[in-house]
SENULUM-53300 format. One line per 4 residues: number of its first residue (from 0); for each residue x, y, z of N, C-alpha, C, CB. Coordinates in nm, 3 decimals, padded with zeros to 5 digits. Glycine has a CB too. Example, Ala and Ser with C-alpha at 12.3 -4.5 7.8 and 13.67 -1.06 7.14 Angstrom:
2
0> 01.319,-00.569,00.780,01.230,-00.450,00.780,01.320,-00.330,00.780,01.131,-00.447,00.905 ~ 01.285,-00.225,00.708,01.367,-00.106,00.714,01.290,00.003,00.787,01.408,-00.060,00.572
This chain:
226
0> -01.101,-03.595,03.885,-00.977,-03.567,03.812,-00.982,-03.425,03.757,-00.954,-03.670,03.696 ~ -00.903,-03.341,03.761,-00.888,-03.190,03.695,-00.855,-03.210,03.565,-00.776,-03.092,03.760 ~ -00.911,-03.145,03.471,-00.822,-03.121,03.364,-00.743,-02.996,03.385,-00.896,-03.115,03.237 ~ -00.702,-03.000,03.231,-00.581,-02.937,03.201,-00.667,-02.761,03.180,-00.490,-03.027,03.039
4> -00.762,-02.761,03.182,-00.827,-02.638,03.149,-00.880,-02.565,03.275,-00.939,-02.665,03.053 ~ -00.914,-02.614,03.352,-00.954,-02.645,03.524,-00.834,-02.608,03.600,-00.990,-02.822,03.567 ~ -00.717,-02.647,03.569,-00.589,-02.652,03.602,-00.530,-02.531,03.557,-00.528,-02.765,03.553 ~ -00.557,-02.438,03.461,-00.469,-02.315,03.424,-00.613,-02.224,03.516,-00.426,-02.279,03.203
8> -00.752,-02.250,03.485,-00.785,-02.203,03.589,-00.759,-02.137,03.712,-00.813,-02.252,03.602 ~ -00.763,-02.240,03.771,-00.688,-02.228,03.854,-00.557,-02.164,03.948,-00.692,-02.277,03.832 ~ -00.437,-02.180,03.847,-00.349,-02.117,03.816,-00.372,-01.969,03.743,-00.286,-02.203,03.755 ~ -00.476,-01.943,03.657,-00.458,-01.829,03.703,-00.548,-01.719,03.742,-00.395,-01.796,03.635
12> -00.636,-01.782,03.858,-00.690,-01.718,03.952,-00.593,-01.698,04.096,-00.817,-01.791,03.971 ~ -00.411,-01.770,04.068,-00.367,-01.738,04.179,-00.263,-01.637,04.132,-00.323,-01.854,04.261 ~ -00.280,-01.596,03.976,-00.182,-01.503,03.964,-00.231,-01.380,03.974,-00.114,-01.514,03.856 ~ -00.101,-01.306,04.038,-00.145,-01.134,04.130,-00.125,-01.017,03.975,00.037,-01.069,04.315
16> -00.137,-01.044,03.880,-00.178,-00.943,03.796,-00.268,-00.959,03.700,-00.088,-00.899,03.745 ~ -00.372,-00.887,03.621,-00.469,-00.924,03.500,-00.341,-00.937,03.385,-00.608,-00.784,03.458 ~ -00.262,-00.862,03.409,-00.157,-00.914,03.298,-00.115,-01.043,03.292,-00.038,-00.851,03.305 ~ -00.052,-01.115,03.405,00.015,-01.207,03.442,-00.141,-01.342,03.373,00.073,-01.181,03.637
20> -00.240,-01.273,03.397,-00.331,-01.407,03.387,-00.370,-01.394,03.278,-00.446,-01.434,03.477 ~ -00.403,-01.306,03.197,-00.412,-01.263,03.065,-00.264,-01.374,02.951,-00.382,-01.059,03.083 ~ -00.167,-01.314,03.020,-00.051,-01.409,02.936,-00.067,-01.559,02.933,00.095,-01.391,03.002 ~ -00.097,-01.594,03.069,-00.098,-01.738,03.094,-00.206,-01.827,02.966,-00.160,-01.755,03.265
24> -00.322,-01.747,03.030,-00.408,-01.774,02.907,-00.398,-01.777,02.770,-00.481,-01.710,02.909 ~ -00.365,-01.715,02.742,-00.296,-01.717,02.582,-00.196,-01.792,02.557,-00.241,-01.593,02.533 ~ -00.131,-01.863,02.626,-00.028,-01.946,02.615,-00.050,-02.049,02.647,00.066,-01.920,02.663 ~ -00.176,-02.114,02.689,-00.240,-02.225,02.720,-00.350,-02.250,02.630,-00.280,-02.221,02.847
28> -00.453,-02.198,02.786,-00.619,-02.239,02.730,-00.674,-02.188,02.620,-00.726,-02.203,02.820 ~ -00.642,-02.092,02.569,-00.646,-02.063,02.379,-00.554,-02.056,02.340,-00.700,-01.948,02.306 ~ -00.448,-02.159,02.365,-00.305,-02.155,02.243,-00.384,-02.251,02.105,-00.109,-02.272,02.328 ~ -00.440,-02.363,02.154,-00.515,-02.429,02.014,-00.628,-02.360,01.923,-00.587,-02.555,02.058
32> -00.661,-02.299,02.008,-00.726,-02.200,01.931,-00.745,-02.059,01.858,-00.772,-02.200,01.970 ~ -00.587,-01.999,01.914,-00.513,-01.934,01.865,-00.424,-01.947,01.713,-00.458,-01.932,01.959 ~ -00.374,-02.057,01.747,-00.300,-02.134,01.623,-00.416,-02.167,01.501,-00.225,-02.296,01.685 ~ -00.548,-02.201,01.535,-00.634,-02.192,01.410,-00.677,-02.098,01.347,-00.725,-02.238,01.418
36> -00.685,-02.017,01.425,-00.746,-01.887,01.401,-00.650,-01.813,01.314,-00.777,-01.808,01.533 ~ -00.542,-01.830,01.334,-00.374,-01.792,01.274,-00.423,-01.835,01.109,-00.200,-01.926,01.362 ~ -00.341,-01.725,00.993,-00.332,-01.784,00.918,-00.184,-01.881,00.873,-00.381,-01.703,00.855 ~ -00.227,-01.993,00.831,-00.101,-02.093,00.790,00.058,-02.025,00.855,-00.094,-02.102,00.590
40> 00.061,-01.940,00.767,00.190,-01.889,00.722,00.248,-01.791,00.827,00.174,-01.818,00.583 ~ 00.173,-01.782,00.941,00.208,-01.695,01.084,00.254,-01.788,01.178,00.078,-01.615,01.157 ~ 00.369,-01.823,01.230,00.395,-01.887,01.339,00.367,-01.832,01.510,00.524,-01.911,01.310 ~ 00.268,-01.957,01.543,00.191,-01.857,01.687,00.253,-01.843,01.805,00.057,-01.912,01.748
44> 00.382,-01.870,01.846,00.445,-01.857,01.956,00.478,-01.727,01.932,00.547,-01.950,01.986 ~ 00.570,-01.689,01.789,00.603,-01.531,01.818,00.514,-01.461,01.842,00.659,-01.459,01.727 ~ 00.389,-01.510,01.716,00.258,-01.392,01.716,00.212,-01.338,01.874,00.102,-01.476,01.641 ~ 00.201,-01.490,01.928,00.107,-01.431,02.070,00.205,-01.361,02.168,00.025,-01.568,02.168
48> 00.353,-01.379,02.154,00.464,-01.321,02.245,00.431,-01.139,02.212,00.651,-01.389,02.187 ~ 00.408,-01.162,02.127,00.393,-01.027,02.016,00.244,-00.960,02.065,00.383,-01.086,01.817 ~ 00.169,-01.036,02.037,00.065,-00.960,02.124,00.041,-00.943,02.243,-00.025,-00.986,02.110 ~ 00.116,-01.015,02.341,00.115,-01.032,02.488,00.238,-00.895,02.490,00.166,-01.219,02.560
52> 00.302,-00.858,02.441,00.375,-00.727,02.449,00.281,-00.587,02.439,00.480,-00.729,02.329 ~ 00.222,-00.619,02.273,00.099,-00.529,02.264,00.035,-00.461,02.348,00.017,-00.579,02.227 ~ -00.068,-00.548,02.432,-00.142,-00.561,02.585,-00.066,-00.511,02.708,-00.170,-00.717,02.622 ~ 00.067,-00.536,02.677,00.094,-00.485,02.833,00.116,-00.401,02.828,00.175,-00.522,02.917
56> 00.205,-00.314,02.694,00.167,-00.165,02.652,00.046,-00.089,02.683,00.165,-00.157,02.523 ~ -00.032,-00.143,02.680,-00.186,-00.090,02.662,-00.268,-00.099,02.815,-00.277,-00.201,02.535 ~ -00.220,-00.012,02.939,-00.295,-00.048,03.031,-00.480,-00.047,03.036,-00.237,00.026,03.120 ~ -00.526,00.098,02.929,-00.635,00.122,02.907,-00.750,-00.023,02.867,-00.611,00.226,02.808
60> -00.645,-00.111,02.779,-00.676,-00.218,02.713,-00.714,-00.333,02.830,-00.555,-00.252,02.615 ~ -00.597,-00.301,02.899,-00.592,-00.367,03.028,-00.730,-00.377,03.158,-00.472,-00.292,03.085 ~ -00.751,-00.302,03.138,-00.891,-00.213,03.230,-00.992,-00.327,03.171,-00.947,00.001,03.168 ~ -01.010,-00.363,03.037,-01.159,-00.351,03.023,-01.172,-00.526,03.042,-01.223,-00.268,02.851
64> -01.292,-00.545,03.021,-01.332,-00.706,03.071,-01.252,-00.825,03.022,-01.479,-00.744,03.022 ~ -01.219,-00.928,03.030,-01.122,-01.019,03.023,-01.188,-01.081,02.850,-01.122,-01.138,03.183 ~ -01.317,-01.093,02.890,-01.370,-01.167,02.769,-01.402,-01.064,02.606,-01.526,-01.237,02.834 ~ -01.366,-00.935,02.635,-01.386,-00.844,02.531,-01.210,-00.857,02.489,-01.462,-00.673,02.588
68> -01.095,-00.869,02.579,-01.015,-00.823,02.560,-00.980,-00.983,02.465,-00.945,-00.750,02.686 ~ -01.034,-01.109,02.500,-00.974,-01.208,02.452,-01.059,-01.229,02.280,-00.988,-01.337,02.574 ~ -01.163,-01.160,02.288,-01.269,-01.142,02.127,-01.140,-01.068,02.055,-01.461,-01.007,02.134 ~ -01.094,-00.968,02.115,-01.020,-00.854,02.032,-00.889,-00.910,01.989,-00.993,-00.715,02.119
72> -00.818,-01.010,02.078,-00.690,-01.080,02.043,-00.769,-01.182,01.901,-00.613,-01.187,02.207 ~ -00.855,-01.265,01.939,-00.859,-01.358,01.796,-00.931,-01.275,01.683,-00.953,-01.514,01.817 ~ -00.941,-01.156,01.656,-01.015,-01.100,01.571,-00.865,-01.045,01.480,-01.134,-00.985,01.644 ~ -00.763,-01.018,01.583,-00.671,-00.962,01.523,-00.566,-01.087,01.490,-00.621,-00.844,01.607
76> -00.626,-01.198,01.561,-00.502,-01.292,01.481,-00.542,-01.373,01.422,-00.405,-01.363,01.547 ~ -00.713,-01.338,01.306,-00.754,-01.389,01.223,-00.688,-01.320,01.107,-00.879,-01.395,01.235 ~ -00.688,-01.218,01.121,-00.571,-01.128,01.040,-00.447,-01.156,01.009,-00.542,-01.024,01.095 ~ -00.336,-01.229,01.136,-00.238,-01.258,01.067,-00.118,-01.155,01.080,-00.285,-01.274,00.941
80> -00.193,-01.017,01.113,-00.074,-00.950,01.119,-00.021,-00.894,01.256,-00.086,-00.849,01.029 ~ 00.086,-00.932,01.227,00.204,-00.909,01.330,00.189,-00.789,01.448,00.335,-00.871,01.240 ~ 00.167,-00.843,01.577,00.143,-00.726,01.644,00.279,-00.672,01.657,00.068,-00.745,01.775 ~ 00.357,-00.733,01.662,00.480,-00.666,01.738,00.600,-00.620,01.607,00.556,-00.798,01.866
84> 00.528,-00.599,01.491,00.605,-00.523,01.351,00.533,-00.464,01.287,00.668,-00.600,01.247 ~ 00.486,-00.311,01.298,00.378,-00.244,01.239,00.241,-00.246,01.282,00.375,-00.280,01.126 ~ 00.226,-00.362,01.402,00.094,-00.353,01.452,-00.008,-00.248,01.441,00.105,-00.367,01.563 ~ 00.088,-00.174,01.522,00.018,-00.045,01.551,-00.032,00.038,01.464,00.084,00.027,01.611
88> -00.002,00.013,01.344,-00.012,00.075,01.257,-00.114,00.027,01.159,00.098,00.089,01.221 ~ -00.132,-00.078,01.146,-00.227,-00.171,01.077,-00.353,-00.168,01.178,-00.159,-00.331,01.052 ~ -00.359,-00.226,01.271,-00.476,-00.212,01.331,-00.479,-00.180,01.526,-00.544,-00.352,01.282 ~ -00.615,-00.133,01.562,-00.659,-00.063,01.664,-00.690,-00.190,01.756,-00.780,00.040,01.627
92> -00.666,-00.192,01.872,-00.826,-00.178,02.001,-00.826,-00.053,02.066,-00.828,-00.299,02.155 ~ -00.960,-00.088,02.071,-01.054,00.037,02.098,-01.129,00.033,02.219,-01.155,00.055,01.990 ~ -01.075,00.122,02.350,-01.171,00.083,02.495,-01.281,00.172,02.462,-01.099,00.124,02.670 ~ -01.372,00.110,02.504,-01.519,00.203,02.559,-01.613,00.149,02.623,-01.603,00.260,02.457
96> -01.679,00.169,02.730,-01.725,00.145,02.858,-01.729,00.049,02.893,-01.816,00.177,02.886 ~ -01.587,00.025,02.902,-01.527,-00.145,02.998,-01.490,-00.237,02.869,-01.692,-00.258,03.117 ~ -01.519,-00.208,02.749,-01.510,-00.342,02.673,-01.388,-00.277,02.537,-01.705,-00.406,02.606 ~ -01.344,-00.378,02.495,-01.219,-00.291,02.396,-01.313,-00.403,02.290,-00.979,-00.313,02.431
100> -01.281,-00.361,02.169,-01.276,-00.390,02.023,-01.194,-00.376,01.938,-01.343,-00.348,01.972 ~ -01.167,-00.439,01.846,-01.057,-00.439,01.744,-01.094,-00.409,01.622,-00.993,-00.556,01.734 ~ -01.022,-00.325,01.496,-01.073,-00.208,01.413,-00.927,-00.210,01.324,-01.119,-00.043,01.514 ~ -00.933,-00.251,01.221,-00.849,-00.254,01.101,-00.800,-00.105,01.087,-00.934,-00.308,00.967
104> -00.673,-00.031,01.075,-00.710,00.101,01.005,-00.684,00.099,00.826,-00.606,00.224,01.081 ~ -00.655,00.192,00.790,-00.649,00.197,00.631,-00.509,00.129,00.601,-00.659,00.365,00.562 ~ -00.470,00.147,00.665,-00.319,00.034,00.611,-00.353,-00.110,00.615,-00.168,00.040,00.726 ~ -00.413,-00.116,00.712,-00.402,-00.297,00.751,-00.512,-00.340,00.647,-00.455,-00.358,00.947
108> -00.618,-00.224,00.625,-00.742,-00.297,00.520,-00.645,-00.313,00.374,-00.918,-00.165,00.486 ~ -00.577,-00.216,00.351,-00.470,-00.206,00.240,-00.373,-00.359,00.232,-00.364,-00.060,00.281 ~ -00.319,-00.374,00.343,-00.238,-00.489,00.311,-00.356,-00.589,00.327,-00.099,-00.513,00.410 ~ -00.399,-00.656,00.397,-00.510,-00.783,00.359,-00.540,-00.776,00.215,-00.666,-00.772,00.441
112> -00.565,-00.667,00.152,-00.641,-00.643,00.038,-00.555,-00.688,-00.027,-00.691,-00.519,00.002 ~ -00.428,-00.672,-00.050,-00.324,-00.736,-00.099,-00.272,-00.843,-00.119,-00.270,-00.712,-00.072 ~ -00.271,-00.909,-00.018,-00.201,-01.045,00.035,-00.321,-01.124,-00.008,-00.155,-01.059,00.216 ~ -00.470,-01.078,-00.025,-00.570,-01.210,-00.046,-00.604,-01.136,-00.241,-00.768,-01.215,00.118
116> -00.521,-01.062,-00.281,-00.469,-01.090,-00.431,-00.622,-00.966,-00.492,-00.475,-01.325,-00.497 ~ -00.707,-00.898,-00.447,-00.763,-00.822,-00.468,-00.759,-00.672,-00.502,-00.800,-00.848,-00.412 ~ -00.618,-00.634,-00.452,-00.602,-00.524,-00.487,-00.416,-00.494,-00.499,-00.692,-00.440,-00.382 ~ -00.420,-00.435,-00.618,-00.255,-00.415,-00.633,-00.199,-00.306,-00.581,-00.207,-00.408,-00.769
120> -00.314,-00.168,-00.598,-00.205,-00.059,-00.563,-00.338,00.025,-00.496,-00.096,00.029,-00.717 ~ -00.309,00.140,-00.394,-00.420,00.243,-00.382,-00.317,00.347,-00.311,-00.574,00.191,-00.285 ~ -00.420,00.468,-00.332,-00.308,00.615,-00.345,-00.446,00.725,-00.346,-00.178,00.628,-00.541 ~ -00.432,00.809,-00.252,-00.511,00.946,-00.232,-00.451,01.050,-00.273,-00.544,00.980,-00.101
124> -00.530,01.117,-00.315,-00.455,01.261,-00.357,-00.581,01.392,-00.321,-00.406,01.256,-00.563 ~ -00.501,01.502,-00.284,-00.595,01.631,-00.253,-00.624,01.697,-00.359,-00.541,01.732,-00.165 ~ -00.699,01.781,-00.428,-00.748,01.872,-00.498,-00.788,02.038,-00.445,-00.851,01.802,-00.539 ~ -00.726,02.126,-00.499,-00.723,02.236,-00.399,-00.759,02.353,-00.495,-00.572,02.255,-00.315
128> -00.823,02.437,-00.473,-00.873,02.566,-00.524,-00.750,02.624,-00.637,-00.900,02.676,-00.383 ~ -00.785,02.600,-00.764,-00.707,02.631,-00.849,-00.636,02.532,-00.953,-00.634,02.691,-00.784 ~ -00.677,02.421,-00.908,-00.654,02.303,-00.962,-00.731,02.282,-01.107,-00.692,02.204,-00.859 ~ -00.647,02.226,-01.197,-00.752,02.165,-01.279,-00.773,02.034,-01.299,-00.745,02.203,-01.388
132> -00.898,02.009,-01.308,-00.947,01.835,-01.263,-01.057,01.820,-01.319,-00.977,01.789,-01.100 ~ -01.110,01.733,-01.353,-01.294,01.638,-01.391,-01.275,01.531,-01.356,-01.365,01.607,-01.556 ~ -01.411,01.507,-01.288,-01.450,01.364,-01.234,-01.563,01.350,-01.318,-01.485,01.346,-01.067 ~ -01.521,01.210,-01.405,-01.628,01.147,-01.497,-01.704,01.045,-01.438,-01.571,01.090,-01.616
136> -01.786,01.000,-01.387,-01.901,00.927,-01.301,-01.989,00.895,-01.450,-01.998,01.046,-01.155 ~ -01.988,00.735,-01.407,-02.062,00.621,-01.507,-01.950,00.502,-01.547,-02.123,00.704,-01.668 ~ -02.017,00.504,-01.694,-01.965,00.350,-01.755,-01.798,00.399,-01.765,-02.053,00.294,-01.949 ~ -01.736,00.513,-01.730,-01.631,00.540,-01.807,-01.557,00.611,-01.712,-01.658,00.608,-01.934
140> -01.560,00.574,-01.595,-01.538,00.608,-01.468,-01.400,00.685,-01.473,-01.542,00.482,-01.377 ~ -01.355,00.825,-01.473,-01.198,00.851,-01.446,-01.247,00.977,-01.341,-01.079,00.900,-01.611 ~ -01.059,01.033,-01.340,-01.038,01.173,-01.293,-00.928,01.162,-01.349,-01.043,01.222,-01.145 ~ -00.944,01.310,-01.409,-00.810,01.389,-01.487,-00.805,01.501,-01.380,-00.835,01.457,-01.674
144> -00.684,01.470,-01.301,-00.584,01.622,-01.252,-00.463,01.658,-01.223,-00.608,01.671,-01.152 ~ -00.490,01.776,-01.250,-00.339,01.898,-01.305,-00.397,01.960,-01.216,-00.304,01.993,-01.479 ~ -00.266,01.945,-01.104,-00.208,02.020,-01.007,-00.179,02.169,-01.036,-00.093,01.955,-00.974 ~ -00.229,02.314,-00.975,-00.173,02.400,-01.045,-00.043,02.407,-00.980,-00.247,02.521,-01.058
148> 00.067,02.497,-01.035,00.169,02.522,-01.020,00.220,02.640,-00.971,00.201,02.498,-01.101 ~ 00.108,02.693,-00.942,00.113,02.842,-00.830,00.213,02.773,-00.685,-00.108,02.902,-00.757 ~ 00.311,02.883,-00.688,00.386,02.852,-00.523,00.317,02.821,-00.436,00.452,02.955,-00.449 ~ 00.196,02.929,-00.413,00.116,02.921,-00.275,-00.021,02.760,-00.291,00.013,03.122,-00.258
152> 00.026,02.718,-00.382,-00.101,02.610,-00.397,-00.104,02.538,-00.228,-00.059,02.464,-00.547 ~ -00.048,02.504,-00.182,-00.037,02.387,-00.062,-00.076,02.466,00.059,00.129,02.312,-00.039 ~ -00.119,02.626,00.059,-00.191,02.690,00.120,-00.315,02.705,00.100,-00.151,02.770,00.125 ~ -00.353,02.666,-00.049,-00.483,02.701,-00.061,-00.608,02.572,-00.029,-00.486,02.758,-00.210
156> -00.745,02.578,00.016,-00.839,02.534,00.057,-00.850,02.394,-00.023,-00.939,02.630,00.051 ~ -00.831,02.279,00.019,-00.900,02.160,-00.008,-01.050,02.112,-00.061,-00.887,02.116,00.088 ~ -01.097,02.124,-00.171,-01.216,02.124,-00.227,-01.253,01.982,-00.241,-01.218,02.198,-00.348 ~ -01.216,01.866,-00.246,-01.212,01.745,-00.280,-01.084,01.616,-00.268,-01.244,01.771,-00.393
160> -01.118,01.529,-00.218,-00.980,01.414,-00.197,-01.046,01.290,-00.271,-00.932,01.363,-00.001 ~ -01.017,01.229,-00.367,-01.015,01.128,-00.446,-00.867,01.055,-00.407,-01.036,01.179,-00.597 ~ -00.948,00.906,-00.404,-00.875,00.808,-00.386,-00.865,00.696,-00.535,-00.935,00.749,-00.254 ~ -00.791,00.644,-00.589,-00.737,00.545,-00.659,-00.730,00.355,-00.648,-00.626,00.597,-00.649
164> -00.804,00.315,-00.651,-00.779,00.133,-00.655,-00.750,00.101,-00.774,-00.905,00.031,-00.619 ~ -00.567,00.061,-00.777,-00.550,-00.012,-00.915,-00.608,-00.172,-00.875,-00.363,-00.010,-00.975 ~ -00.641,-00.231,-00.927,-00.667,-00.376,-00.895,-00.592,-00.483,-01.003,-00.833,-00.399,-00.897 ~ -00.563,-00.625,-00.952,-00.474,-00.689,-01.027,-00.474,-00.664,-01.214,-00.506,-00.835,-00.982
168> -00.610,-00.682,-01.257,-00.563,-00.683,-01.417,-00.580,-00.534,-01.450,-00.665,-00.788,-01.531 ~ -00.553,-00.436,-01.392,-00.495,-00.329,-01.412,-00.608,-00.212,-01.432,-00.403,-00.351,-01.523 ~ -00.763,-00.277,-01.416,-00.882,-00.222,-01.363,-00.865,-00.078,-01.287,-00.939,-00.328,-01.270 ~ -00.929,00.034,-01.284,-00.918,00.129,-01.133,-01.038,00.167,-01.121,-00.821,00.269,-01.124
172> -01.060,00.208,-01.013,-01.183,00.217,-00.918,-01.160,00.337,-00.824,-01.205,00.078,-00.828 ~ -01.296,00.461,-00.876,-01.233,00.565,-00.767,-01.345,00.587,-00.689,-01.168,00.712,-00.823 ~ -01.305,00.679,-00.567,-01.411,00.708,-00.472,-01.363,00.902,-00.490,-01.386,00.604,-00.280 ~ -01.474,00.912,-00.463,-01.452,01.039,-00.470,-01.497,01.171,-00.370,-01.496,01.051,-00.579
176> -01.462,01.246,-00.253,-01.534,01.306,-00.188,-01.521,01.448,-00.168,-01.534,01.250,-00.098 ~ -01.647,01.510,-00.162,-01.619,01.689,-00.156,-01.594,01.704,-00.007,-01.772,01.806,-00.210 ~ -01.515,01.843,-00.032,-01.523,01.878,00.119,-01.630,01.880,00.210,-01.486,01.987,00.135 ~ -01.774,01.901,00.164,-01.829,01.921,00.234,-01.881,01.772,00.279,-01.897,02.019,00.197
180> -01.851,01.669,00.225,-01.888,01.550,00.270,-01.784,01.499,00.355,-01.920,01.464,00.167 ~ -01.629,01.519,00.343,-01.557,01.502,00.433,-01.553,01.551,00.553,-01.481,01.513,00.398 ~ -01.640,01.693,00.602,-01.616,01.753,00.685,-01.778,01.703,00.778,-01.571,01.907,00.632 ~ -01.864,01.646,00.749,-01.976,01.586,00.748,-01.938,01.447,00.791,-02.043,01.600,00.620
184> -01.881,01.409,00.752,-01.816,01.259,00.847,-01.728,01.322,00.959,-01.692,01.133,00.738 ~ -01.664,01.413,00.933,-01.540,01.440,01.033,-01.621,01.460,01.183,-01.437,01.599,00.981 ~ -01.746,01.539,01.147,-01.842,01.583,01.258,-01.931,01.477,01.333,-01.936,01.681,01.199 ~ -01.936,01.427,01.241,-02.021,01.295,01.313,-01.970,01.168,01.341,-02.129,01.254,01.236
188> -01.834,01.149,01.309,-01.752,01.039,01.411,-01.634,01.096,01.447,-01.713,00.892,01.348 ~ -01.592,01.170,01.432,-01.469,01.222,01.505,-01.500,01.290,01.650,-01.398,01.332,01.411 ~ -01.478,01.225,01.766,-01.486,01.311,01.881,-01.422,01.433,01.871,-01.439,01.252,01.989 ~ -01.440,01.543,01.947,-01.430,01.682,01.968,-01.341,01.676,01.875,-01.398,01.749,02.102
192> -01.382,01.698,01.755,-01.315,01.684,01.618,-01.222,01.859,01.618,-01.466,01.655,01.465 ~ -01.320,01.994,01.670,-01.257,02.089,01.696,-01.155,02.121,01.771,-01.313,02.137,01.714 ~ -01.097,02.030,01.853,-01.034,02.047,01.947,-00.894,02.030,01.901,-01.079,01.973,02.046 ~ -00.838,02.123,01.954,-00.685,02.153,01.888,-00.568,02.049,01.890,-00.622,02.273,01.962
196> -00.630,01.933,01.998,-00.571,01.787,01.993,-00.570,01.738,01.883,-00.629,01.693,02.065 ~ -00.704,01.740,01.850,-00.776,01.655,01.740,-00.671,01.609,01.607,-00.910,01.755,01.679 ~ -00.677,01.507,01.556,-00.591,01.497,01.453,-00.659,01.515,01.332,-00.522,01.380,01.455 ~ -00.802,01.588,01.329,-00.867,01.621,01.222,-00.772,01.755,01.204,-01.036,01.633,01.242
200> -00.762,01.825,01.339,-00.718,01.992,01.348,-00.533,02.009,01.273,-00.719,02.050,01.569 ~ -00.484,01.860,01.376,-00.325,01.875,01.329,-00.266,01.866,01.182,-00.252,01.769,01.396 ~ -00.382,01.750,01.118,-00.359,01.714,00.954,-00.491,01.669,00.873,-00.249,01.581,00.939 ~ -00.559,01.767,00.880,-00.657,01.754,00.796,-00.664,01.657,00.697,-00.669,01.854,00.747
204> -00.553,01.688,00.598,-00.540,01.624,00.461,-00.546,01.501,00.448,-00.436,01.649,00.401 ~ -00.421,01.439,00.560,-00.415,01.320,00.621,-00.516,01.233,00.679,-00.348,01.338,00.697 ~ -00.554,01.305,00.741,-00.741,01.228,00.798,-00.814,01.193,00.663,-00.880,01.376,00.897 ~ -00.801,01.340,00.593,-00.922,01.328,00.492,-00.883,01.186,00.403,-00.935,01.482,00.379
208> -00.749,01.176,00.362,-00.699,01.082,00.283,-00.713,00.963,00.343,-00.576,01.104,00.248 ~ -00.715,00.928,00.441,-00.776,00.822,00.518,-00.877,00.764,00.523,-00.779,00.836,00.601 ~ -00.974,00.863,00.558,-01.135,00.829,00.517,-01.176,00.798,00.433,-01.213,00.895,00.518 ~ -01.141,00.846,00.289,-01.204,00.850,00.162,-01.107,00.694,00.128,-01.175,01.021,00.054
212> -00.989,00.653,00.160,-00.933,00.519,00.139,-01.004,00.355,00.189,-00.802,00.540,00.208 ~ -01.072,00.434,00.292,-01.101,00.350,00.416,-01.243,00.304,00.361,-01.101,00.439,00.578 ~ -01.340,00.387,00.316,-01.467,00.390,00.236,-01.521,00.259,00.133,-01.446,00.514,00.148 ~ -01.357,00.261,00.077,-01.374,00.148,-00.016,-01.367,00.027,00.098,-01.248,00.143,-00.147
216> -01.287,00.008,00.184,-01.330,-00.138,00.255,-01.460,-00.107,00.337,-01.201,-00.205,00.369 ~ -01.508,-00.025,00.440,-01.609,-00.015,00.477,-01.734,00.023,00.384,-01.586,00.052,00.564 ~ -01.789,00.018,00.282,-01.868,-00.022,00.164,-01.829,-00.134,00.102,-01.871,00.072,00.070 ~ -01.739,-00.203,00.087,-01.755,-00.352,00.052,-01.646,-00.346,-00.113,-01.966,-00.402,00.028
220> -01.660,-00.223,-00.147,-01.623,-00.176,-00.273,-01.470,-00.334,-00.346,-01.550,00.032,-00.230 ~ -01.432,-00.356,-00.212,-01.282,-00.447,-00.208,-01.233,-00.478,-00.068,-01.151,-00.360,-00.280 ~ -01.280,-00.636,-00.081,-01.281,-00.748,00.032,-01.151,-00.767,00.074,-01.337,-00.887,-00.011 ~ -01.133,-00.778,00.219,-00.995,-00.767,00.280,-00.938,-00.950,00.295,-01.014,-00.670,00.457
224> -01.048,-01.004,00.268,-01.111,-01.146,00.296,-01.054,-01.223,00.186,-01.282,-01.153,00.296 ~ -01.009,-01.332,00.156,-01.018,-01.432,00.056,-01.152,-01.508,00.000,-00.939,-01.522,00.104
């Protein structure tokens, strides 16, 4: 007797695209396991319609092994969030040599952080040559800064990007980084970070404000997790 798992098998070893068999699958032989993985409050027919759009966007995604590409779908719909409304924007897959992975960016760690009641508000800001500012480090943790008010300020050199975690009872929590530590990460995970593509090169500030946001979930600082 075949089952029902044997049977999409089957079916879709006779379909003529990795797309076409990729969909099938997700709409079957891990639809039950899709739906658990889901949190409550996500209904999984749109979700996976939504990510089966995602994917077909993504031929690169497409390329890499069947079983990396199906890790990367339930990793992202342990999450919950919507591929097909801001996806892209919340979180990554990532090809590299045949296998894709899935990678939160600073928004999506931002909203989880939210929705599982850990964090209320977060906000980066630049500090630039001429500025006045102190960063107090210890029991009494702040930063005081005054922006100067020189015209040419938004030309002048970036010395530091501090980031902000208000948290629910009204707690804050900062991270704090010099340029020369930002530019020290930029070098050592940013591919051809010099390269005039690069989106280190197009918006510095923007990257930088990213990283130093991102720090607090990759150090643990504030769980994206319930």
């Amino acid at each position: 007797m075949t089952t029902t798992t044997e049977t999409t098998d089957l079916v879709e070893q006779a379909t003529t695209t990795p797309d076409q068999a990729l969909e099938l699958a997700l709409q079957t032989k891990y639809l039950d396991d899709l739906q658990a993985a889901l949190p409550q409050m996500v209904e999984p027919d749109g979700w996976i319609r939504g990510m089966i759009g995602l994917l077909k966007a993504r031929p690169d995604v497409m390329k890499c092994t069947k079983a990396s590409i199906v890790q990367a779908v339930f990793d992202a719909a342990r999450t919950g969030i919507d591929p097909s409304s801001g996806g892209a924007e919340m979180f990554y897959f990532l090809p590299m040599g045949g296998e894709v992975s899935f990678a939160l960016s600073y928004k999506g760690s931002i909203a989880l952080a939210k929705r599982n009641g850990s964090l209320l508000d977060m906000y980066a800001r630049s500090v630039r040559e001429g500025d006045e500012w102190q960063w107090q480090q210890g029991g009494q943790e702040a930063i005081e800064h005054t922006p100067s008010l020189e015209p040419e300020r938004e030309t002048r050199p970036i010395t530091h990007v501090y980031a902000v975690a208000v948290l629910p009872g009204g707690e804050r929590l900062f991270e704090c980084w010099s340029r020369a530590k930002i530019n020290a990460h930029m070098n050592k995970h940013a591919k051809n970070a010099a390269s005039k593509k690069s989106p280190w090169q197009a918006d510095f500030e923007s990257m930088a404000h990213k990283t130093v946001i991102k720090s607090y979930f990759t150090r643990g600082r504030i769980p994206t997790t319930g």
